[in-house]
KENU-805733 format. One record per residue (C-alpha): x, y, z. Coordinates in steps of 0.001 Angstrom, whole numbers, padded with zeros to 6 digits, always signed. Layout:
# residues N
XYZ/...
//
This chain:
# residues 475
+000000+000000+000000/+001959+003240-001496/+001622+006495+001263/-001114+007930-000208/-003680+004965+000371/-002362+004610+004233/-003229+008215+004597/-006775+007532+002990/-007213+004480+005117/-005857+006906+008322/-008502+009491+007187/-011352+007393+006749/-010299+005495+010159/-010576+009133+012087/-013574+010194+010234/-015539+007015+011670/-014624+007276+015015/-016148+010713+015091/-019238+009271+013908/-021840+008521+016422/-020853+011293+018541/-021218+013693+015795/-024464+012667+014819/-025701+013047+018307/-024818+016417+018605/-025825+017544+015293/-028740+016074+015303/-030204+017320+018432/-028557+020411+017720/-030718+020706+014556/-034024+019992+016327/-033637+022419+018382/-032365+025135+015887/-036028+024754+014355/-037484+024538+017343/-035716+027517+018270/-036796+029842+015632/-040504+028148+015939/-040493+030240+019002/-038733+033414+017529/-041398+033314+015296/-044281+033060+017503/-042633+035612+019872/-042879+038062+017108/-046227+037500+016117/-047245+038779+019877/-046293+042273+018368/-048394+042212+015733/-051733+040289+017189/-051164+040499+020754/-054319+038113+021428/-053526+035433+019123/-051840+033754+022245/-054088+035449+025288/-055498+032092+026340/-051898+030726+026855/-049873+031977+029633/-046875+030058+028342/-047131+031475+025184/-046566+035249+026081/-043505+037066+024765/-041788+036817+028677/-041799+032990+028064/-041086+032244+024025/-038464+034993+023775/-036266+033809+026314/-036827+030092+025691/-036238+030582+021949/-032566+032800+022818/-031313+029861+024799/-032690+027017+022374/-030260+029505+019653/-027455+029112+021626/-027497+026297+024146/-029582+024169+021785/-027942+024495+018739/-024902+027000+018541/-022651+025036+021690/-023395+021349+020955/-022826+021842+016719/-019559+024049+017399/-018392+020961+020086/-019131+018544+017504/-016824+020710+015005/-014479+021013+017185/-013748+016988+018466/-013759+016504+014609/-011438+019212+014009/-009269+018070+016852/-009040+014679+015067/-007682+015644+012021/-005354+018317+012953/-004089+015723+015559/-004281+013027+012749/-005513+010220+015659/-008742+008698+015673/-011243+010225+018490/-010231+009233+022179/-012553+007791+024550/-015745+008574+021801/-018391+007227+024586/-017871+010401+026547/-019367+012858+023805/-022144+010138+022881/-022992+010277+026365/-022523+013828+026732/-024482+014767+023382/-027646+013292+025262/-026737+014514+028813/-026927+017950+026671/-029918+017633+025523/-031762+016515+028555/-030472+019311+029969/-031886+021934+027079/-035433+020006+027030/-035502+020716+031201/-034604+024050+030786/-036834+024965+027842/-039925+023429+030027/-039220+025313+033155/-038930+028725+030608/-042220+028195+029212/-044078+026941+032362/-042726+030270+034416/-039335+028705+036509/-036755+031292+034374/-034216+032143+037020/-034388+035920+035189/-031182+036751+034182/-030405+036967+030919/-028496+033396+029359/-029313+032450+032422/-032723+031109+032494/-032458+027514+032970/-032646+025986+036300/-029659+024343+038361/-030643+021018+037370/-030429+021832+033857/-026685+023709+034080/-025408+021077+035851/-026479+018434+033164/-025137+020984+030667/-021834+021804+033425/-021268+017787+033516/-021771+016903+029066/-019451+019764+028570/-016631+018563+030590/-016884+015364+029181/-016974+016378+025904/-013627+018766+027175/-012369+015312+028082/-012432+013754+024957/-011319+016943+023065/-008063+017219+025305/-007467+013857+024898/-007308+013761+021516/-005530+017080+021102/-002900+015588+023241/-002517+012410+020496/-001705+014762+017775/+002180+013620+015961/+002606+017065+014996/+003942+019157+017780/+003650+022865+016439/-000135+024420+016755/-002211+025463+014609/-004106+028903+014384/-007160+027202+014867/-005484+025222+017829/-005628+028690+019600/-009061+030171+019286/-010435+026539+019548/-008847+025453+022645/-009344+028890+024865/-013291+028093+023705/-013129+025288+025916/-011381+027318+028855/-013335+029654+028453/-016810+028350+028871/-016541+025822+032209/-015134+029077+033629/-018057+031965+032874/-021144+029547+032656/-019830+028485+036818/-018687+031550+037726/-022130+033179+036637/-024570+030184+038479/-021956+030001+041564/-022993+034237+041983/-026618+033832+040755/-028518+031079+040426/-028177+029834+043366/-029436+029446+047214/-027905+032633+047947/-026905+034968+045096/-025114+037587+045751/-027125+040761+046074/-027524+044461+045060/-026019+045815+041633/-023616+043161+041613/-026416+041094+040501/-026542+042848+037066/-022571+043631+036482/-022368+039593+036910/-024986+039336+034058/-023707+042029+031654/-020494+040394+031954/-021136+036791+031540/-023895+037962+028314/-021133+039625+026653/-018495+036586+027543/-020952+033869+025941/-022336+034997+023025/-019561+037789+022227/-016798+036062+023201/-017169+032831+023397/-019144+032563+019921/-016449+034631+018415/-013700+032057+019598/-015663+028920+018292/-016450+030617+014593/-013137+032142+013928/-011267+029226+014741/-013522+026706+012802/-013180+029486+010131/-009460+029295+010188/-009800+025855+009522/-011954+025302+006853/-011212+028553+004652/-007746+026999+003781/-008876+023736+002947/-011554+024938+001068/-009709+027966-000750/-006732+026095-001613/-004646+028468+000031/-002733+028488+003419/-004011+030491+005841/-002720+034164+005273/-000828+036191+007568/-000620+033923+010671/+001120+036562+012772/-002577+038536+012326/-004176+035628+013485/-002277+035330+016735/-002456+039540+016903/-006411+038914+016687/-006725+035896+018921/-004787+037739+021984/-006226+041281+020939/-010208+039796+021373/-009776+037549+024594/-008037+041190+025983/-010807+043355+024978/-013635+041087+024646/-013802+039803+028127/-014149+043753+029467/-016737+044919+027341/-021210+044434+027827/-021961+047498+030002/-024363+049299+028936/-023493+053188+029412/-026624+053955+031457/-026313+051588+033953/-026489+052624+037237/-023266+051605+038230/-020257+053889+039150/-018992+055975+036337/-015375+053615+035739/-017549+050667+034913/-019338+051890+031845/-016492+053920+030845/-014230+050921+030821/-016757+048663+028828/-016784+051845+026444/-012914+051764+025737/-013024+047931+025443/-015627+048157+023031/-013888+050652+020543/-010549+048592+020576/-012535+045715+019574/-012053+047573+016181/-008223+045914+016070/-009168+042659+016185/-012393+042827+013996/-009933+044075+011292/-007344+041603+011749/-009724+038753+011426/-011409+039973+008405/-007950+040894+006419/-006517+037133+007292/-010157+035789+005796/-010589+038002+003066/-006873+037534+002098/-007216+033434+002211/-010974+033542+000532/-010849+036276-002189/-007801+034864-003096/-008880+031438-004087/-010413+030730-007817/-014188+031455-008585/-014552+028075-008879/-014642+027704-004836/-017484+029481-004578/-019873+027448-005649/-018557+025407-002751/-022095+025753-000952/-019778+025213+002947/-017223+027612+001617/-020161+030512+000943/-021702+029596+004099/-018639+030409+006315/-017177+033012+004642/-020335+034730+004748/-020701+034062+008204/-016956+036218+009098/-018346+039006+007220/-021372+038756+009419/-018917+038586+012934/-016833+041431+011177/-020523+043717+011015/-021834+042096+014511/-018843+044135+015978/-018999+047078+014665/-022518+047317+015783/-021686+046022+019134/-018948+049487+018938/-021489+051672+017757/-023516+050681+020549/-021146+051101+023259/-020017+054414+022139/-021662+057347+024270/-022979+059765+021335/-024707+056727+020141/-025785+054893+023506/-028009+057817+024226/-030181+056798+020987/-029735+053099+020704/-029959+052121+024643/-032683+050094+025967/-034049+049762+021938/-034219+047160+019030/-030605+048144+018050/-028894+045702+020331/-031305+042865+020082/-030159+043330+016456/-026996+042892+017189/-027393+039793+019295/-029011+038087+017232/-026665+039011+013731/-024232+037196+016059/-026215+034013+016370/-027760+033411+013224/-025809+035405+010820/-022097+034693+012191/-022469+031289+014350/-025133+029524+012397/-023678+030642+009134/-020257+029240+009791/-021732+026010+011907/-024215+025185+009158/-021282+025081+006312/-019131+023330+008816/-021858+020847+009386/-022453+020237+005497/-018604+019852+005085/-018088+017382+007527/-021288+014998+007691/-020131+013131+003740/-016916+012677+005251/-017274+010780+008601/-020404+009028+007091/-018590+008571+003930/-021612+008991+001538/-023173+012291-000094/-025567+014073+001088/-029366+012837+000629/-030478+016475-000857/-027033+018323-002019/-029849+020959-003681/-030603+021857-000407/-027390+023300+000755/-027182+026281-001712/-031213+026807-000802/-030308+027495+002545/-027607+029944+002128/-029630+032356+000263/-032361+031431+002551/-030371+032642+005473/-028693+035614+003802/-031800+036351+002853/-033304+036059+006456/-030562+037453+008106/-030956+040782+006395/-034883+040992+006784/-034696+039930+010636/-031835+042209+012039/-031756+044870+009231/-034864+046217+009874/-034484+045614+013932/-031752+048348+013795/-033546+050276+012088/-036679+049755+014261/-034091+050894+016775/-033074+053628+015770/-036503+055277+015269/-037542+054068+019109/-034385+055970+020117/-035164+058651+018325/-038945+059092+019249/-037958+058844+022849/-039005+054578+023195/-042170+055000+021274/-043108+050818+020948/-045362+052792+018098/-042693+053657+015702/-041065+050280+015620/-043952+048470+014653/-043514+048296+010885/-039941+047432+010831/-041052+044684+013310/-043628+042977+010879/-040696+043354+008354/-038279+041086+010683/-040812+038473+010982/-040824+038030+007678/-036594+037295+007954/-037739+034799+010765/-039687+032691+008600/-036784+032620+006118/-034707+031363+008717/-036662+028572+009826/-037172+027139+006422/-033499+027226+005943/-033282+025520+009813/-035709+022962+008490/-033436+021983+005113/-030053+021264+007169/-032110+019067+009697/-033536+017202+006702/-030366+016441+005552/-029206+015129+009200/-032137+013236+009811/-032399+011897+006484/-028171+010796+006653/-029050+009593+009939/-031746+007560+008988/-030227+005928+006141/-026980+004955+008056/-029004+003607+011296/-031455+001328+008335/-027794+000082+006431/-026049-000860+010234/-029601-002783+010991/-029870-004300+007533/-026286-005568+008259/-026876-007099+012237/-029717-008772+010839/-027825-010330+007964/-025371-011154+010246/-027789-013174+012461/-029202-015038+009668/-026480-016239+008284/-025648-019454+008965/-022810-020521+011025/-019794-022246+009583/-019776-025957+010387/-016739-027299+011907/-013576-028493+010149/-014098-032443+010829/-010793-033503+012982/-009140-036731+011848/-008838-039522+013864/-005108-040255+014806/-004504-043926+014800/-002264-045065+017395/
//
């Protein structure tokens, strides 16, 4: 066997020990991405026919808003990156996936823990804070998968022949640092017997909301985009000493920004989050010059690479998410945009338009390879990119701008309304694109689970070899 079939045989070996695992995650983490913007979608609807849900007291926007936010993240955005990241793990490390019954396990720890929290949401048990919603029963189900998973990660990472690290080795590995610590630090001060009190309560909140889906979302995508842009470009990775410049830049100012500048907080507090959130600028441009060098680089041909669209999309997306998060922070601005539509905007541009953008072409790139077929509906994969461009511009385009006007006509709900009708319509966009990536999990899933119960059952039918017949030895 010459080199290049061992390293085929290698490949397909790693590939199918990230299997199962992988499946688990992404499909659950599907499910509840359409479940997710199921209830974005109703939640909107309450603005526009406020008694279409009178008669249910779970339905009201205080429940489905929430409840659909943490589905976004903690339902699909975490387990899908995870899942990306064991199988990136793998094949930088070029080892097969160690101790792979610790994410199967975890995968469905995860979701237990996501289905518990979602039901105490709806029926009225949200611990209030913001990201933090779901009871301690849930986050330690969610505390417990992740570490496992973290297991299994490290493990592998530590298997890896080649010594020297990879750019994506950085961003991906302070992601899994990074989490454990904010999501305890935040339930050890709040949701628990005795939370710490006062307006401690809220700095703790601002902070870990910024940390998670700022921060921590902006680890997981640029890394996984460091990855696949390469491979999928053609080219190396350009400029690796921005890359480093950008990974130590965001963790510094990243982790300081969130305040809002009317909180009523001393003075240093907002004014710090206000500098952090201006420098942010150095990093967002470092980012998007190493991606746009490595993607705009490659031939045209790549982009009708359906994963390849999907993520580099998705860094543009990150690269607008933070200048509106700087916008936002700065005070000429605040005074408008505080307490409006303008920062839900922002949220949400990065969830669905930088971390579901990049997870989504991740997803499509790596679910032929470790199931090693095609997918069931390849038509589907372009379909949802414009989909989601498409819905990403109608949901949080006109939300800014609905923002805007309720800053300017001091909070009026009144002047907002149109532009909210408008994002509703993005919302359904986005779900229909939710609903074509979980047709091609469930349908890949389905078809692997009927071919590995075809085979068992073959296997028990067929008959069993009969015995070689042993020769008498005469004496």
């Amino acid at each position: 066997m010459n080199p290049a079939e061992t390293d085929q045989v290698c490949t397909a070996k790693i590939d199918a020990s990230c299997r199962v695992p992988l499946l688990a995650l992404f499909g659950g983490a599907a499910l509840w991405l359409v479940v997710g913007l199921l209830l974005a979608l109703l939640a909107s609807l309450t603005f526009h026919a406020p008694e279409m849900f009178a008669a249910c007291p779970f339905a009201t926007y205080g429940h489905l808003a929430p409840a659909a936010n943490d589905l976004l993240v903690y339902g699909f955005a975490i387990p899908a990156a995870l899942g990306v990241m064991l199988w990136i793990f793998a094949r930088l490390s070029q080892a097969e996936l160690v101790l792979p019954i610790l994410p199967i396990a975890a995968a469905n720890f995860w979701h237990l823990g996501v289905f518990i929290g979602l039901i105490t949401i709806l029926c009225g048990g949200s611990s209030g804070f913001t990201w933090l919603e779901f009871p301690r029963a849930a986050a330690m189900l969610l505390g417990v998968a992740f570490v496992l998973i973290a297991i299994s990660a490290v493990g592998t990472f530590g298997q890896r022949k080649e010594r020297e690290l990879y750019p994506s080795h950085w961003f991906l590995l302070a992601a899994l640092l990074w989490f454990p610590w904010i999501y305890s630090a935040a339930n050890l001060f709040l949701v628990t017997p005795t939370p710490v009190r006062g307006v401690t309560q809220a700095v703790i909140n601002w902070w870990f909301a910024n940390n998670l889906v700022f921060v921590w979302l902006a680890l997981v995508g640029v890394g996984i985009a460091f990855y696949f842009l390469p491979k999928l470009s053609g080219r190396p990775l350009q400029s690796r000493f921005y890359a480093l410049f950008a990974f130590w830049t965001l963790i510094l100012f990243g982790a300081w920004t969130g305040i809002p500048q009317g909180a009523p907080v001393p003075a240093w507090l907002p004014a710090l989050s206000a500098v952090a959130s201006v420098l942010l600028v150095v990093p967002l441009l470092a980012i998007e010059i190493v991606a746009c060098r490595t993607a705009w680089g490659s031939v045209r041909s790549k982009w009708d690479n359906g994963s390849f669209c999907f993520i580099s999309s998705g860094v543009d997306f990150f690269f607008i998410s933070g200048l509106l998060l700087v916008a936002e922070a700065c005070p000429q601005f605040s005074r408008v945009l505080e307490f409006t539509w303008f920062g839900v905007a922002q949220v949400q541009l990065q969830i669905l338009g930088f971390s579901a953008m990049i997870l989504s072409g991740a997803i499509y790139e790596i679910l032929p390879r470790v199931m090693a077929a095609e997918l069931p509906f390849k038509g589907f994969v372009k379909a949802q990119f414009f989909l989601s461009i498409f819905g990403v511009a109608l949901f949080v385009i006109p939300l800014a701008v609905a923002g805007v006007k309720q800053g300017r006509a001091a909070y009026d709900p009144a002047a907002a309304k149109l532009w909210l009708m408008i994002s509703t319509t993005g919302l359904l966009c986005l779900l229909l694109g939710s609903l074509l990536l979980a047709a091609n999990i469930f349908v890949m899933t389905m078809k692997w689970k009927l071919a590995l119960a075809k085979t068992v059952i073959a296997y028990i039918k067929s008959p069993l070899e009969a015995p070689e017949k042993i020769s008498e030895v005469k004496p």
